[in-house]
C-alpha positions as CSV (number, residue, x, y, z in Angstrom):
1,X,-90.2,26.9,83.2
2,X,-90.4,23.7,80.8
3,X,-89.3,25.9,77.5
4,X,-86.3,26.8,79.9
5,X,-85.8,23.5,81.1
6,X,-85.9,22.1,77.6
7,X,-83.7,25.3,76.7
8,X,-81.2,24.6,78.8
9,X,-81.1,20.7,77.9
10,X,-80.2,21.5,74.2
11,X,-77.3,23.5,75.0
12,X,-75.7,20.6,77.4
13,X,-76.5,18.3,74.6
14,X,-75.1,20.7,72.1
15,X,-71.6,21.2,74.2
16,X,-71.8,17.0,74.6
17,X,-68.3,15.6,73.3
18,X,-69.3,12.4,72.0
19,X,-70.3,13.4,68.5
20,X,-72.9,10.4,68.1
21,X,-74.9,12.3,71.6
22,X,-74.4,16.0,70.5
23,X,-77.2,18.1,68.9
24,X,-77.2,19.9,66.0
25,X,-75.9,23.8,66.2
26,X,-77.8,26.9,65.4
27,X,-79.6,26.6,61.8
28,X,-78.9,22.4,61.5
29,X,-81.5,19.7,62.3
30,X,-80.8,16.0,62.5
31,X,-82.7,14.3,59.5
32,X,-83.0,10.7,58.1
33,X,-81.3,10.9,54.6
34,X,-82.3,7.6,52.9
35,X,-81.0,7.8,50.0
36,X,-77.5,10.1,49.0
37,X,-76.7,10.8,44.9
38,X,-72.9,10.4,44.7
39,X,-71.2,12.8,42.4
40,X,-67.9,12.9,40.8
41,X,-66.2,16.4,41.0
42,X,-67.3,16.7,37.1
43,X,-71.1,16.1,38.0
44,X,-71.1,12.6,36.7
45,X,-73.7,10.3,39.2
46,X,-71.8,7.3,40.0
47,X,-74.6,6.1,41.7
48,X,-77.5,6.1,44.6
49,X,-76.1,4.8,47.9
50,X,-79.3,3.4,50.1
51,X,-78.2,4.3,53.9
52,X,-81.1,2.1,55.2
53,X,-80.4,-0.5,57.5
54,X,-82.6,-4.0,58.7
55,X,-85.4,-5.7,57.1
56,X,-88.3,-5.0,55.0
57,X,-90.7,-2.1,57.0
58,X,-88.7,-1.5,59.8
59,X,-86.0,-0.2,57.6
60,X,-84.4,2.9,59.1
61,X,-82.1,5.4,57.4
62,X,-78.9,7.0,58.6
63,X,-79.1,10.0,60.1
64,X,-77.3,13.1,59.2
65,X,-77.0,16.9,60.8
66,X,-78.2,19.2,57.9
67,X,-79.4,23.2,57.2
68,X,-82.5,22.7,58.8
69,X,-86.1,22.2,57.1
70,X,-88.5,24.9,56.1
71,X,-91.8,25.1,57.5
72,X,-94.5,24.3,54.7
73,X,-98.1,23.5,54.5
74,X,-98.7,23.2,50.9
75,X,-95.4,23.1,49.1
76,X,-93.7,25.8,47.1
77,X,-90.3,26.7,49.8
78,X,-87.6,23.8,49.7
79,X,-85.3,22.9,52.1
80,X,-81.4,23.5,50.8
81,X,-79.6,20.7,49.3
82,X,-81.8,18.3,50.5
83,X,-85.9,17.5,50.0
84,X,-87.7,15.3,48.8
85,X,-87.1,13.6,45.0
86,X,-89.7,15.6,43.7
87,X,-87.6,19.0,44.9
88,X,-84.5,17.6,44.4
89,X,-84.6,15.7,41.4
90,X,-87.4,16.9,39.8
91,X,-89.5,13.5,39.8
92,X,-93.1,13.5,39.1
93,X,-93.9,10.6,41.4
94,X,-97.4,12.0,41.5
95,X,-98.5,12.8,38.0
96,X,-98.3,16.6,38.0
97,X,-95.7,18.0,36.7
98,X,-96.3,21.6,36.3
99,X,-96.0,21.3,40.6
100,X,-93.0,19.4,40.5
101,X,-91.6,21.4,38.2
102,X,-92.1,24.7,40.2
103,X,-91.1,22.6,43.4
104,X,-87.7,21.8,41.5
105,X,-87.2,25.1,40.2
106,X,-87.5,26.4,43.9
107,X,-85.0,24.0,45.2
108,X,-82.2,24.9,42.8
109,X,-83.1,28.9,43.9
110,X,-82.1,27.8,46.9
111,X,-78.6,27.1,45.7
112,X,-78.7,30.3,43.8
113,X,-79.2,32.6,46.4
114,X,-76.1,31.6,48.7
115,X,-73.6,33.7,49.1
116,X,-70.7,34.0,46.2
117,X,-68.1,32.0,48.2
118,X,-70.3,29.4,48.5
119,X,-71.2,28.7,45.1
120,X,-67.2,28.7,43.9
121,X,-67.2,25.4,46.8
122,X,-66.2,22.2,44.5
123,X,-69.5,20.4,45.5
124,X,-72.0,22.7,44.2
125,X,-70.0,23.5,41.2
126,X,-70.5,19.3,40.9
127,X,-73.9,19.2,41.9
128,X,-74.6,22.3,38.7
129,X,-73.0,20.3,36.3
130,X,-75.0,17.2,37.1
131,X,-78.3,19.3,36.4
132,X,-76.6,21.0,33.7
133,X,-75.5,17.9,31.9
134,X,-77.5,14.8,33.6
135,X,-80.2,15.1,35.5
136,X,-82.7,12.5,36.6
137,X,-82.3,10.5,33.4
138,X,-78.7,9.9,34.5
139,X,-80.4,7.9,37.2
140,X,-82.9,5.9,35.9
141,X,-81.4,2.3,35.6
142,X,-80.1,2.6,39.1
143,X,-81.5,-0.7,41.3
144,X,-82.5,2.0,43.4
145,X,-84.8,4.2,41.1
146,X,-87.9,2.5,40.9
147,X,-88.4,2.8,45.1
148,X,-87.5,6.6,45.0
149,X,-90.2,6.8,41.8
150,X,-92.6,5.1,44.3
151,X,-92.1,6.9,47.6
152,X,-90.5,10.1,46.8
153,X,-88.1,9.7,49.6
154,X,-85.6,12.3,51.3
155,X,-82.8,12.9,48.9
156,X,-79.3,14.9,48.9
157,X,-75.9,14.4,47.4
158,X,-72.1,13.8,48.2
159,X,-69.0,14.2,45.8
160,X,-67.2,11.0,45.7
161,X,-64.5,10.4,48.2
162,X,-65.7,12.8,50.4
163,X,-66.7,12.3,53.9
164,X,-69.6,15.1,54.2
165,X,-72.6,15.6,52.2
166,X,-72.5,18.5,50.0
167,X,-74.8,20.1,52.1
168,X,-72.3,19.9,55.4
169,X,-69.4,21.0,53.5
170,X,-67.9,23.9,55.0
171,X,-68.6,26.8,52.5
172,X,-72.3,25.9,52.8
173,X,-73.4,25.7,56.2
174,X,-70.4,28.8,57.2
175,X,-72.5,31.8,59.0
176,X,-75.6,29.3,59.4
177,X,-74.8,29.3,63.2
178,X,-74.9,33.1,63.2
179,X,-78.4,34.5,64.6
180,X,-78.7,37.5,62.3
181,X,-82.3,37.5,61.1
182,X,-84.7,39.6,62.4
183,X,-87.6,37.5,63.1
184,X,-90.2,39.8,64.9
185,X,-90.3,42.6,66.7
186,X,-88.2,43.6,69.2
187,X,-88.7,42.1,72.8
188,X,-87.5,40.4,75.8
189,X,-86.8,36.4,75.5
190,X,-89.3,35.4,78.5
191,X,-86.3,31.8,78.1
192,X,-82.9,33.5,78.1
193,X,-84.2,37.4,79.5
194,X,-82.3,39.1,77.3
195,X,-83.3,41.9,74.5
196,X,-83.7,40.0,71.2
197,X,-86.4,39.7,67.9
198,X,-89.3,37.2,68.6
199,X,-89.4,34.2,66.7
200,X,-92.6,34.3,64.5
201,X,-93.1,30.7,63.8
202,X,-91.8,28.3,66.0
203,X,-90.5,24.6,64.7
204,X,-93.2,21.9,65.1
205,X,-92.8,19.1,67.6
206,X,-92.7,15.6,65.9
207,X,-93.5,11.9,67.4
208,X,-96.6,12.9,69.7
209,X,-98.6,9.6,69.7
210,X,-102.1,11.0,68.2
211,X,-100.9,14.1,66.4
212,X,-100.5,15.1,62.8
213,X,-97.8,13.4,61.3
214,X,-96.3,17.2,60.2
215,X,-96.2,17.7,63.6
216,X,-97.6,20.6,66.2
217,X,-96.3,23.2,67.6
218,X,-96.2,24.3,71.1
219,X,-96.3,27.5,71.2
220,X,-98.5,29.1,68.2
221,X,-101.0,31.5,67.6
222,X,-102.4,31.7,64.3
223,X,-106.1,33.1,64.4
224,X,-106.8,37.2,64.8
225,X,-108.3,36.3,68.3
226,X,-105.6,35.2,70.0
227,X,-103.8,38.5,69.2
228,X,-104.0,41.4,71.3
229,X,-102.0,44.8,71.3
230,X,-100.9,44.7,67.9
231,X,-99.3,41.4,68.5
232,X,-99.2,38.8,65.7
233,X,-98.2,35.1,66.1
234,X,-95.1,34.5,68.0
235,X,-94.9,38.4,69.3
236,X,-98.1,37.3,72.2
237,X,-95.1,35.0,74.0
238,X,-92.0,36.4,72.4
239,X,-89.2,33.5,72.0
240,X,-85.6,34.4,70.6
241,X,-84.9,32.6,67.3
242,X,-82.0,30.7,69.6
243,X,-84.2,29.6,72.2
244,X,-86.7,28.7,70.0
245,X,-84.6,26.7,67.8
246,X,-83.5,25.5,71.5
247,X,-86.0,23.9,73.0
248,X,-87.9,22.3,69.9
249,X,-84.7,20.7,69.2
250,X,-84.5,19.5,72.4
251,X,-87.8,18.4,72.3
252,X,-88.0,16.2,69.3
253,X,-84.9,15.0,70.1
254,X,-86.4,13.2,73.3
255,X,-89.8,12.4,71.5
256,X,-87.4,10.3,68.8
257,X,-88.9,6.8,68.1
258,X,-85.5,5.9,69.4
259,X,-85.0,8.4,72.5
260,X,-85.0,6.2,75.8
261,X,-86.0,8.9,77.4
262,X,-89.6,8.8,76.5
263,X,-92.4,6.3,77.2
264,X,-96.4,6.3,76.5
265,X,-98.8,7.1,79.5
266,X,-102.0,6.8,78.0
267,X,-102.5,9.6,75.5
268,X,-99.6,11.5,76.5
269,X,-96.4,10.6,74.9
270,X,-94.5,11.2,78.1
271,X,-90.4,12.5,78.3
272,X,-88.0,13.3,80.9
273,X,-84.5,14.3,81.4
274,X,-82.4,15.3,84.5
275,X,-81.0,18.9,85.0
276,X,-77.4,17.1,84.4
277,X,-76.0,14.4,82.8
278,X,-76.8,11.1,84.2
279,X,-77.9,8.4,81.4
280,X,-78.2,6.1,84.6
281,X,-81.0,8.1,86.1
282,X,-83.1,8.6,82.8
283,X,-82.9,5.0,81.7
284,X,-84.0,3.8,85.0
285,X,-87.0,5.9,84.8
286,X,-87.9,4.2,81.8
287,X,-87.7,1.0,82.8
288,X,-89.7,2.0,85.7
289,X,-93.1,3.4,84.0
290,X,-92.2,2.1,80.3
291,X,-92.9,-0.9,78.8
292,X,-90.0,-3.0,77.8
293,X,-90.0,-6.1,75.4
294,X,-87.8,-8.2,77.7
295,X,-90.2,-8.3,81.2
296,X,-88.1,-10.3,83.0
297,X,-84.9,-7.2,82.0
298,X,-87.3,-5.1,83.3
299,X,-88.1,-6.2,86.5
300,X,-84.3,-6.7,86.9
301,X,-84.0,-2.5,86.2
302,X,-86.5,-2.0,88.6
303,X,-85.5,-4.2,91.3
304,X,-81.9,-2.6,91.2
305,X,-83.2,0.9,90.9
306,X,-85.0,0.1,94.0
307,X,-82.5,-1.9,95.6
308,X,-80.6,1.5,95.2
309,X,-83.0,4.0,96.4
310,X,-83.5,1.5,99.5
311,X,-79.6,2.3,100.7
312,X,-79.8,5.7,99.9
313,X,-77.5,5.6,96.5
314,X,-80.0,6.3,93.8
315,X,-79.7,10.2,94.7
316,X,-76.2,9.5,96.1
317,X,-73.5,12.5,95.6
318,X,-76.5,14.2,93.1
319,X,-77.5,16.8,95.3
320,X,-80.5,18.6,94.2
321,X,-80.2,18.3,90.8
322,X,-83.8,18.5,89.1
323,X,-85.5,15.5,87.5
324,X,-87.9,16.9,84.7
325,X,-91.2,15.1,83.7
326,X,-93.2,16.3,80.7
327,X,-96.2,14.6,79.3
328,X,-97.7,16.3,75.9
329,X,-100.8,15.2,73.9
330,X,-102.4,15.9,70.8
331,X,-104.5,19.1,70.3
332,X,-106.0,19.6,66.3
333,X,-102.7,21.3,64.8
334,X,-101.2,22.0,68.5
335,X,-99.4,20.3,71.5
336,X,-101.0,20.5,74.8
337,X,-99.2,19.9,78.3
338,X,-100.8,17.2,80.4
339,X,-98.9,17.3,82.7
340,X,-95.2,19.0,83.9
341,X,-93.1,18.2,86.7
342,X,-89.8,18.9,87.9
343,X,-88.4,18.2,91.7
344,X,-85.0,17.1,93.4
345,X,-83.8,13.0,92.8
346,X,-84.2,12.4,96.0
347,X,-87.6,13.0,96.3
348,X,-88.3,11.7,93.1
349,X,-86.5,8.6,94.6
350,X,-88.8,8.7,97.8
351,X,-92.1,9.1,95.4
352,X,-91.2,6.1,93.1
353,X,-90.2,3.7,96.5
354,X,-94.1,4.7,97.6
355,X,-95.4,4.0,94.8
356,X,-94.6,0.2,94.4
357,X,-95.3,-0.2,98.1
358,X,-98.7,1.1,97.1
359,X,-99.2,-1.8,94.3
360,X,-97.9,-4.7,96.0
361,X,-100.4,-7.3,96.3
362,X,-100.0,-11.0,96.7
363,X,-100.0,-12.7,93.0
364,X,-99.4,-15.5,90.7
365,X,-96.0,-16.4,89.6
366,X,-97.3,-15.7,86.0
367,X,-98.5,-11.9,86.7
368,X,-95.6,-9.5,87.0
369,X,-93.8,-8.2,89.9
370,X,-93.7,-4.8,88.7
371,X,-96.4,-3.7,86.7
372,X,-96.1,-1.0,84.0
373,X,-98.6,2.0,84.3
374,X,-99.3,0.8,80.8
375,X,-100.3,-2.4,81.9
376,X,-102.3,-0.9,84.9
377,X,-104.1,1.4,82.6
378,X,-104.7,-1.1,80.1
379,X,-106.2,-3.8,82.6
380,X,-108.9,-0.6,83.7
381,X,-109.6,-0.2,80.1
382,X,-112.7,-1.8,78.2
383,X,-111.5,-5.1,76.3
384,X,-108.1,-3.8,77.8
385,X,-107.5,-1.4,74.5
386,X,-105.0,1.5,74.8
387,X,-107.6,3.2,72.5
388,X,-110.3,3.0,76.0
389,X,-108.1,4.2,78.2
390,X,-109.7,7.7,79.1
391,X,-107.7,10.6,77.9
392,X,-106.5,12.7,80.9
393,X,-106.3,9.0,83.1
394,X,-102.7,8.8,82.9
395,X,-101.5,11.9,82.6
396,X,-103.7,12.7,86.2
397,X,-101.9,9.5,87.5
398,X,-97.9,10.1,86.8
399,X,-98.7,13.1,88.6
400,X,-100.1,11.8,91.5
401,X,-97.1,9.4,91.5
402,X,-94.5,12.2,91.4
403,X,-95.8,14.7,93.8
404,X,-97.2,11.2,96.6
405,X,-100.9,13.0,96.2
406,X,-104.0,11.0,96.1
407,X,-105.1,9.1,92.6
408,X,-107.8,10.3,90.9
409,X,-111.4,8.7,91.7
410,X,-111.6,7.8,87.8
411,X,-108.7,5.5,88.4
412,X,-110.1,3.7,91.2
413,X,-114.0,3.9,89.6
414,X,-112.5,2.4,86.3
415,X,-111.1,-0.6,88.1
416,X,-114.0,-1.3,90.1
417,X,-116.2,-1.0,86.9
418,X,-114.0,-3.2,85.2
419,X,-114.3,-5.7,88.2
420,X,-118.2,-5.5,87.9
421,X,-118.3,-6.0,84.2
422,X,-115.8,-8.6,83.9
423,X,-116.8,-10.4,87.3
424,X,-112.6,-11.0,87.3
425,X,-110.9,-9.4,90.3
426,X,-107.1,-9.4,88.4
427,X,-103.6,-9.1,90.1
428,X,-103.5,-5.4,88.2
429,X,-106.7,-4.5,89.1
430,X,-106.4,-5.3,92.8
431,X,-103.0,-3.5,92.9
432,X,-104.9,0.0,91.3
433,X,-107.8,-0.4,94.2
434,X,-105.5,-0.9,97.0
435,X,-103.4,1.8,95.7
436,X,-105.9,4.0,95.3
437,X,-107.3,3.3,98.4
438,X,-104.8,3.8,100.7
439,X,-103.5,7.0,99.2
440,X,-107.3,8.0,99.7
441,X,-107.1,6.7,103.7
442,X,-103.1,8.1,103.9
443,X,-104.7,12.1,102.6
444,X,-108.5,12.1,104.1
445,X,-108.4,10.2,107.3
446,X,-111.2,11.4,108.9
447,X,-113.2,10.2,106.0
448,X,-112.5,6.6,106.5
449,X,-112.6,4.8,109.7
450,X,-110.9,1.7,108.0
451,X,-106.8,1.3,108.2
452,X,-105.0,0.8,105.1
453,X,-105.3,-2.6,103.2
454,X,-102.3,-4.6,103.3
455,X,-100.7,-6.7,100.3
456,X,-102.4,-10.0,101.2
457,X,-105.2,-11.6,103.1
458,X,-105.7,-9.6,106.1
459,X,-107.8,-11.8,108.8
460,X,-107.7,-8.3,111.7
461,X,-109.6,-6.1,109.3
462,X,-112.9,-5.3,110.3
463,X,-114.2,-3.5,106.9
464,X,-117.6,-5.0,106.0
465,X,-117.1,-4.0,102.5
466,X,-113.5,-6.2,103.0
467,X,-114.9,-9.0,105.3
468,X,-118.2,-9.3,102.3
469,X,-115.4,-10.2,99.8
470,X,-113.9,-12.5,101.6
471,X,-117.1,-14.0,102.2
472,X,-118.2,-14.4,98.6
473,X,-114.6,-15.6,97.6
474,X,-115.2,-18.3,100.5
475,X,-118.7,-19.1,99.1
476,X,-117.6,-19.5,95.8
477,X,-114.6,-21.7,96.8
478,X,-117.3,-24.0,98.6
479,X,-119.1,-24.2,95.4
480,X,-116.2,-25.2,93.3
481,X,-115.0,-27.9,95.5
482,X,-118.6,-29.2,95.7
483,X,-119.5,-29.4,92.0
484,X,-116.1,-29.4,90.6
485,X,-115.8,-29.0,86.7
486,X,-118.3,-25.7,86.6
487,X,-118.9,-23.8,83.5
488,X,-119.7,-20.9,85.8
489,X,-119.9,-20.4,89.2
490,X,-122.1,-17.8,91.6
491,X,-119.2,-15.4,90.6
492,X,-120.0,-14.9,86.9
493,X,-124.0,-14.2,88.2
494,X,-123.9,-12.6,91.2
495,X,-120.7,-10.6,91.6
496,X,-122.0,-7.2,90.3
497,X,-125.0,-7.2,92.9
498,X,-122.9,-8.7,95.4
499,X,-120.0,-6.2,95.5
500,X,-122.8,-2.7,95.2
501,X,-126.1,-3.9,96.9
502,X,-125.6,-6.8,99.1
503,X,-128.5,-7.3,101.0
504,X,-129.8,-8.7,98.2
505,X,-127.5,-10.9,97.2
506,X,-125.9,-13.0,100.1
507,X,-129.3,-14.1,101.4
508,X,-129.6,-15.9,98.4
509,X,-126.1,-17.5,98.4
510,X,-126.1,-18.3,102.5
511,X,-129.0,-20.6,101.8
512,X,-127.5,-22.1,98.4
513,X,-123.8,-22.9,100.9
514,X,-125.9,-25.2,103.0
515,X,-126.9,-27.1,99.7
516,X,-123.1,-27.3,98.5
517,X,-121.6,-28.1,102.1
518,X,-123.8,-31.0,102.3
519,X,-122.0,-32.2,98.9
520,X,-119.0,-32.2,100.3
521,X,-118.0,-36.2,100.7
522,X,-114.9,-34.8,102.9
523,X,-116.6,-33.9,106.2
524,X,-113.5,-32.6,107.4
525,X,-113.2,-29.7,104.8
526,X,-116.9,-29.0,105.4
527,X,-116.2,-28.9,109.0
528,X,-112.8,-26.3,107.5
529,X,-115.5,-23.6,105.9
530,X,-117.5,-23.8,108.5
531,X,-115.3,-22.5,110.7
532,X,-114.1,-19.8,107.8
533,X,-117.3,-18.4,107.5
534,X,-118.2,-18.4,111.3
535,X,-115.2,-16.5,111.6
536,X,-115.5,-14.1,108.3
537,X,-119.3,-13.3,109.8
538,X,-118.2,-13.1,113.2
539,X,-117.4,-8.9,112.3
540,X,-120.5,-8.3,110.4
541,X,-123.7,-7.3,112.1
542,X,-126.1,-7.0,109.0
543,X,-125.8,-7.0,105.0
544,X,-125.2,-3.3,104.1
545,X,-128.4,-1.6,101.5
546,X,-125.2,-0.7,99.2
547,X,-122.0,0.2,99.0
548,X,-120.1,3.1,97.8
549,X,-117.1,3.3,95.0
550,X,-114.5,2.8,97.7
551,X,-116.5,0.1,99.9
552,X,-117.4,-1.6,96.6
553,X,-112.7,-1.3,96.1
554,X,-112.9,-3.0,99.7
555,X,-115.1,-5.8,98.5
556,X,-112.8,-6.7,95.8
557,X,-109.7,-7.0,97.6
558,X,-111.5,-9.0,100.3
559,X,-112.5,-11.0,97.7
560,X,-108.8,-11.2,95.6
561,X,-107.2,-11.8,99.0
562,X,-109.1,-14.9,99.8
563,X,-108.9,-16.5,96.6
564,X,-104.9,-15.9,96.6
565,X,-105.0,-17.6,100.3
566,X,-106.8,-20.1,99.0
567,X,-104.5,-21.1,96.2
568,X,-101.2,-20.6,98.3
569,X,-102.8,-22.8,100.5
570,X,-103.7,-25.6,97.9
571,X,-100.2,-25.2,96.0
572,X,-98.5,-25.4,99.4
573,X,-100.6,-28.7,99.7
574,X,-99.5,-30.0,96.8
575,X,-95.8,-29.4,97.1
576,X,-95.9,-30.8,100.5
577,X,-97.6,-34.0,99.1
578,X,-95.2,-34.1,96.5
579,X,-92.1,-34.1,98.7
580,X,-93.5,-36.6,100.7
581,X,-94.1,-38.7,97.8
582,X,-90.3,-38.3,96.7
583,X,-89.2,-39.5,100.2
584,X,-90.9,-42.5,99.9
């Protein structure tokens, strides 16, 4: 299903009619071309023209639809009438010569071997009279030389006045659409069903976060046990050279550094596309999940995309067109599927709508309304590292999100453990344990006699775990206000044992209120907590021996709900004291 998803992706994209959105035929591949050698029809270099634009490392070349690249491990094949300098130019930027000489000597075979009426074309008789005559010594005091001698760039050539590269000219790439060569063996395409040779090798897949910088391939089998009935390599899944050339294209085209149809869940560099065209619908998605360098441009993207599903015109007049999810990560030399989904808009509409109903929490003006799964994985991760974030984490999650099943208990055991180690109970944290939670009461019911936790302080639930939060937030509120200015507070010692074994705990910290109530000079807040913890304690009948992963989510919430109750309360204070003053 996803090779024929992708499949059938490439040849929309292929039939687009804006030229800048349209991907490359048959036997073409779109390629960065830094640097083009500009030939008069004679074979005279007029010069190296540098198609790079911006500043210093983030340089990017122009990108150009060429014959597409050979698949090499070790050198030796060239790509035709472009490569690298060494192929294409002969440069020893290396110091070894006798390879570079072999490499060059195969990249002007190349040239050789095409057909008769390409060789009579006016640009290849120009680019064999440079070699003939010039050469790379023709180059040498271009301002240009010395960075191709240091990074043996990509390299091709273009006769002067001419709006193609020599190696789009017509002659040259005529027939290169045609699917004439006989791969494999003879077979069925399991993409297109229909009687064709097998592709032996398939193109490798580029821009995977965590994979060789060659690429992977997708589908491959290389080693003698992964071939059965006679079948070698690409004849165990048989693939038509079309539909192979199909869907990788497809594929890297979305996993571009550029695409904005890709984002990063945890190790899985994650792409989607809708069964038609709608640019509306793909970008939104990103700005959804992804993580954008403008948050405040992101939460405006979200809110509208929201604000749309809400009325019903997200999926408006779509129908059931498909919206395809595909997350791949990094396998040695291969690609491996995380995770694959593909369902109508409008329940991929109804899916995203649950799932920020499932993070919203009360919070700070400073944390953000919509977090990014990113973010959310991040803030479960030791020190917070993408590089902590456990491999199949988000790849398990985005799946949960797009078919409305339960998270995974590592989600909600990462937060909690993060809670514990950090004794910090953040806005993202709390937003991954109530969603967790309730996704856990909405599926298994009967295991939980608790309703679902609400966004803020909720002063009807009856939890223990949820009341025993509240009453250590409350506790540690007392403390602040009676020994204000506190390096640390009972939170930074006693949260861990608090929130897993209780009993323990809270005898301890019942007995140390009494000493911090009496500190209080304001008998009228004293009087205030009282009251707060007569009516926190009022539902609990005994301290609990321990508490399980899910009680232990309950705790924290009780406890992140009270302290955001508390500081509403206090900034309400303060803003009503402030008006007052203003009156005055």
């Amino acid at each position: 299903m996803i090779l024929q998803a992708l499949y059938d992706y490439y040849q929309r994209k292929a039939a687009d009619p804006d030229p800048a959105r349209r991907l490359p035929a048959f036997g073409l591949e779109d390629k960065e071309i830094p640097f083009i050698v500009e030939l008069t029809a004679e074979g005279r270099p007029l010069g190296i023209i540098d198609t790079r634009q911006g500043d210093g490392k983030k340089k990017q070349a122009r990108r150009y639809q060429v014959p597409k690249g050979v698949k090499r491990s070790s050198g030796g094949a060239a790509n035709l009438l472009w490569d690298t300098a060494e192929y294409a130019l002969g440069v020893d930027t290396k110091g070894k010569p006798e390879r570079v000489a072999q490499q060059h000597a195969a990249f002007r075979q190349r040239i050789v071997e095409l057909p008769e009426a390409a060789r009579s074309d006016a640009g290849l008789k120009a680019l064999d009279n440079f070699y003939a005559n010039y050469g790379q010594a023709a180059l040498a005091t271009d301002p240009a030389w010395p960075e191709i001698l240091e990074g043996n760039p990509v390299v091709t050539f273009r006769l002067h006045n001419d709006g193609d590269l020599i190696c789009q000219r017509p002659a040259v790439i005529a027939g290169r659409g045609d699917v004439t060569e006989e791969s494999g063996k003879p077979a069925f395409c399991l993409v297109t069903g229909q009687a064709a040779s097998a592709e032996r090798l398939h193109t490798v897949i580029k821009g995977v976060w965590g994979a060789q910088s060659s690429g992977a391939t997708l589908v491959s089998f290389n080693l003698d046990a992964f071939a059965s009935y006679n079948k070698e390599q690409g004849d165990n899944a048989p693939v038509s050279p079309l539909a192979a050339f199909g869907y990788t294209t497809a594929l890297n085209h979305l996993l571009d550094r550029n695409s904005r149809q890709r984002i990063q869940v945890g190790d899985a560099s994650t792409v989607f596309w809708t069964q038609k065209d709608d640019a509306e619908i793909e970008e939104g998605f990103a700005a959804i999940f992804g993580e954008r360098d403008d948050p405040d441009h992101r939460a405006e993207q979200v809110r509208a995309l929201l604000g749309a599903v809400q009325s019903g015109q997200f999926d408006g007049g779509r129908g059931d067109k498909l919206f395809y999810v595909l997350g791949l990560a990094p396998n040695a030399a291969r690609v491996s599927v995380r995770f694959g989904h593909a369902a109508p808009l409008h329940e991929i509409a109804c899916q995203i709508r649950q799932w920020f109903a499932d993070l919203k929490v009360v919070r700070s003006a400073k944390d953000p309304e919509y977090p990014s799964l990113f973010r959310l994985l991040a803030a479960c991760a030791q020190q917070g590292k993408a590089d902590n974030i456990p491999p199949n984490l988000g790849g398990d999650i985005m799946r949960a999100i797009l078919s409305g099943s339960p998270f995974p208990a590592t989600w909600l055991n990462a937060a909690v453990l993060r809670c514990r180690a950090e004794q910090n109970v953040t806005s993202l944290r709390a937003a991954a344990i109530k969603a967790s939670l309730n996704r856990l009461q909405r599926f298994q019911p009967n295991q939980f006699l608790d309703k679902e936790l609400s966004d803020m302080l909720d002063l009807e639930n009856t939890s223990p775990a949820y009341r025993l939060g509240r009453l250590f937030a409350a506790l540690e509120k007392i403390q602040e206000e009676a020994s204000p200015g506190l390096n640390a507070t009972i939170r930074e010692r006693y949260y861990g044992a608090a929130s897993s074994t209780p009993v323990v705990v809270f005898t301890t910290l019942l007995r140390l209120k009494n000493h911090h109530l009496a500190k209080l000079t304001n008998r009228g807040r004293a009087i205030n907590f009282e009251r707060l913890l007569g009516e926190i304690m009022g539902g609990l009948n005994d301290f609990p021996k321990h508490l399980s992963l899910p009680e232990q989510g309950r705790f924290a919430l009780g406890y992140y709900h009270q302290r955001q109750d508390f500081f509403s309360k206090s900034e309400s204070s303060q803003s009503m004291q402030s008006t007052q003053g203003e009156s005055k």
